[in-house]
C-alpha positions in Angstrom: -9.5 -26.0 71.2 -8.1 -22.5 71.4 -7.1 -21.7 74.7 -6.4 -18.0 75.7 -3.4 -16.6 77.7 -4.1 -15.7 81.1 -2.3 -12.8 81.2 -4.3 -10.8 78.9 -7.6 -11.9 80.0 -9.9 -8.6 79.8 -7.8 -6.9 77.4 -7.5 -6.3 73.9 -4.0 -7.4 71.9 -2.6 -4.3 72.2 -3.4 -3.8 75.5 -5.8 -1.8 76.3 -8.2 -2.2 78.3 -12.1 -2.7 76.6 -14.7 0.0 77.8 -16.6 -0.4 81.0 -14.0 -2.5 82.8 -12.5 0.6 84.1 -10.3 1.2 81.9 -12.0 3.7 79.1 -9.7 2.1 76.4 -6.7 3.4 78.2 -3.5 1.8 78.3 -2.2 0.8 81.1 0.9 2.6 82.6 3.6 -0.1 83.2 5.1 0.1 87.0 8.5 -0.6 85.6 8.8 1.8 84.0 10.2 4.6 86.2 11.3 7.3 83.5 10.5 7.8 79.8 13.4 9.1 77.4 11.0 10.8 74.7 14.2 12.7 73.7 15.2 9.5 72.3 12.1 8.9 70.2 12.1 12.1 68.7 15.8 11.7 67.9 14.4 8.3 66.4 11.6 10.0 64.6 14.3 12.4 62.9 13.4 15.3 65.1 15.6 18.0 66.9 15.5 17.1 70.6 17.4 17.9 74.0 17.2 16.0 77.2 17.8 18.5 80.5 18.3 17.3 83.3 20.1 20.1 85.1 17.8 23.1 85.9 20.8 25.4 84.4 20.8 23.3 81.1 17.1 24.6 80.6 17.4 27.8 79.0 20.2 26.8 76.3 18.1 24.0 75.4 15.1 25.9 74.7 17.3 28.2 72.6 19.1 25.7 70.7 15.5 24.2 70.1 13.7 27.2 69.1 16.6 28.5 66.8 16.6 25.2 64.7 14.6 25.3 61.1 12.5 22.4 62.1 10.5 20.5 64.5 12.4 20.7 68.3 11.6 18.6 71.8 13.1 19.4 74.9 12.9 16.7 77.4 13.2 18.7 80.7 13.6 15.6 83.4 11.7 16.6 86.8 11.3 15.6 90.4 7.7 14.4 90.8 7.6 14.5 94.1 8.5 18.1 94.4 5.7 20.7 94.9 5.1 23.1 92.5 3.7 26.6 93.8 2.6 29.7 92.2 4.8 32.7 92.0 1.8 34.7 94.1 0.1 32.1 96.2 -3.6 32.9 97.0 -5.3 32.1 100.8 -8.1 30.1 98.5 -4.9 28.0 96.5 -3.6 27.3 100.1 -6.6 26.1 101.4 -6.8 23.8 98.6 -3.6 22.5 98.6 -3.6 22.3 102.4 -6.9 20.0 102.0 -5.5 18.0 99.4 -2.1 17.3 101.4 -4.4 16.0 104.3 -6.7 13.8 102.3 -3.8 12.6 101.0 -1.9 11.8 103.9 -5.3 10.1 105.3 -5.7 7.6 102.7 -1.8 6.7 102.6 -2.5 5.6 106.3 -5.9 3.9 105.5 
């Protein structure tokens, strides 16, 4: 009798979850993993690539990257927790951000 491993129940063999199980055939993210070093796998791949993790390192990596013959990645490392806002904020862009900080806040505390 063959006897199926618990862990993957629902899933297909690489993962995935099947259609209509929430999932759309997406992969699912692994919480481990807290940063990804895609610098390294276009190095691997035989790719030009940078990894910046210093906002003054930005602009000489996109240089080097855009005066090389071939393909180029730039890895720029970010905090994801940090809020990005336009350069000219609208009132209607404030509103919406000020809405979505508050529904956010209520379902942390729900």
């Amino acid at each position: 009798m063959l006897r199926r491993d618990p862990a993957r129940r629902g899933r297909a063999r690489d993962g995935r979850l099947p259609r209509g199980r929430g999932g759309a055939g997406r992969p699912r993210a692994s919480p481990l993993r807290t940063h990804q070093e895609f610098d390294g796998v276009a190095a691997a791949m035989g790719l030009h690539a940078a990894r910046v993790e210093d906002p003054h390192g930005v602009e000489p990596a996109l240089r080097e990257a855009l005066a090389h013959a071939g393909p180029s990645l730039v890895d720029v490392v970010t905090n994801a927790d940090e809020i990005a806002v336009p350069p000219k904020p609208t009132v209607d862009q404030a509103w919406g951000f000020a809405i979505a900080k508050t529904k956010e806040l209520l379902e942390s505390h729900a």
